[in-house]
C-alpha positions, 0 to 999 in steps of 0.5 A: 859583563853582560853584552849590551846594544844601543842605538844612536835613534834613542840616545841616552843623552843628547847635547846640542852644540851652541847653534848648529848641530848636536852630539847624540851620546850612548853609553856601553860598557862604561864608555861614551859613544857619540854621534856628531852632527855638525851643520854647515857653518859650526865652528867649535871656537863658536858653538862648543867653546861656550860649554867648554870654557877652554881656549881650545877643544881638549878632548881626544877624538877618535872616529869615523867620517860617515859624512861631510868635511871638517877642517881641523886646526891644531894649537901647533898650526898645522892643519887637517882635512877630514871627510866622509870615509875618513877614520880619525884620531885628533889629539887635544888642542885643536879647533875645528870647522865645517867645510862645504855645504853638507853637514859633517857626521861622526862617531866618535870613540874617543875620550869624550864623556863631557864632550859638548856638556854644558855648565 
């Protein structure tokens, strides 16, 4: 395996959410990074649902906060808050919404090859 550097500046793929934000996706060593720039007001049962066509988000992120809050709100009912600064690990089953006036930046390491894919 040959060392490999890429730059979210020129992603491989880049996905918009429904309104709202996009994801910017590299790839490395046969796995997806993302880039997630959720602006104030995404909600992903409004702006990912539509491309997902779940009831609720399914994939497993795990990441790191550079900026900005979410909420995030699991199919169990219990809920929690993330934010700049923060490294997460999100299990499926969960919604998930911008808090405040600033948008909420990501990387996520996760499982989430067809995160935000349309169709």
């Amino acid at each position: 395996m040959a060392a490999e550097v890429k730059n979210f500046g020129s992603p491989d793929e880049t996905r918009p959410f429904d309104g709202n934000g996009q994801a910017k996706a590299v790839e490395l060593a046969g796995h997806t990074v993302l880039e997630g720039t959720f602006e104030p007001g995404w909600k992903w049962s409004v702006n990912v649902k539509p491309l997902a066509g779940t009831d609720s988000c399914q994939a497993a992120h795990f990441g790191y906060v550079l900026a900005g809050g979410m909420t995030i709100y699991m199919d169990d009912g219990s809920e929690i808050e993330i934010k700049a600064g923060d490294v997460v690990a999100i299990p499926p089953g969960h919604d998930a919404e911008v808090t405040g006036s600033e948008a909420c930046v990501m990387v996520d390491f996760g499982e989430i090859g067809d995160y935000a894919k349309g169709g």
